[in-house]
C-alpha positions as CSV (number, residue, x, y, z in Angstrom):
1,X,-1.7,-10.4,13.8
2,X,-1.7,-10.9,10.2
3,X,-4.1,-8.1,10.0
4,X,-1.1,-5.6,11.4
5,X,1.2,-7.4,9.0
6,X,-0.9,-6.0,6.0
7,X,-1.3,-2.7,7.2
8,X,2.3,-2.4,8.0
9,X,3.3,-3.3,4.6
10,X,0.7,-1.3,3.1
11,X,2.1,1.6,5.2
12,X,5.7,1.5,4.3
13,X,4.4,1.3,0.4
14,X,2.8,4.9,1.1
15,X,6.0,5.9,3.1
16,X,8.0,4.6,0.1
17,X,6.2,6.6,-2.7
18,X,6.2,9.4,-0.7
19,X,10.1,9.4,0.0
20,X,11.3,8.8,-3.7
21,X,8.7,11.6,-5.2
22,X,10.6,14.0,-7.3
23,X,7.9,15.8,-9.4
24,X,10.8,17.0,-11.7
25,X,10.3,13.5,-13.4
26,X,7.1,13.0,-15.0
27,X,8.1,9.0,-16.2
28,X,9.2,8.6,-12.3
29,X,6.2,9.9,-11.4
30,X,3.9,7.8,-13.8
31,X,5.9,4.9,-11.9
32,X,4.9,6.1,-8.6
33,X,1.2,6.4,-9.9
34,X,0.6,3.4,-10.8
35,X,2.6,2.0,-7.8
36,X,-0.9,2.8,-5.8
37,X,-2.3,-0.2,-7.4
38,X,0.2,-2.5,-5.2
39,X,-0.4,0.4,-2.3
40,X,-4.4,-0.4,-2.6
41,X,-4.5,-4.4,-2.7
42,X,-1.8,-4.7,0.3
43,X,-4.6,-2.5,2.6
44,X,-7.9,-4.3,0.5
45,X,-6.2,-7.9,1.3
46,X,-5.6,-6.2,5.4
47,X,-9.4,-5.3,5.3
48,X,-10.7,-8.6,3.9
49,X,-7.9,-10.7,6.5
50,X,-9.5,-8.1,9.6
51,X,-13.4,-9.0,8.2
52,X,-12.2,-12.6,7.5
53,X,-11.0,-13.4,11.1
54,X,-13.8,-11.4,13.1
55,X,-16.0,-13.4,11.6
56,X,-14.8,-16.6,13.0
């Protein structure tokens, strides 16, 4: 359950970047960038939580 959790939230970051892109703002942009940091760990900590509790 926690695994859908992760992936959820990892999810609506994607969705969220992808809503406020407005390539007429290269400093907005830079934001959203680097925003794919946050976007990464939330679906890395999903696939560690998934390998985590399978291997119980």
């Amino acid at each position: 359950m926690k695994n859908d959790i992760a992936l959820r939230d990892g999810a609506t970051q994607i969705v969220w970047q992808m809503t406020r892109l407005d390539i007429s703002g290269p400093a907005h942009c830079l934001m959203l960038f680097k925003s794919n940091r946050d976007a990464g760990l939330i679906l890395f900590a999903a696939l560690v939580a998934e390998a985590w509790a399978h291997r119980i």
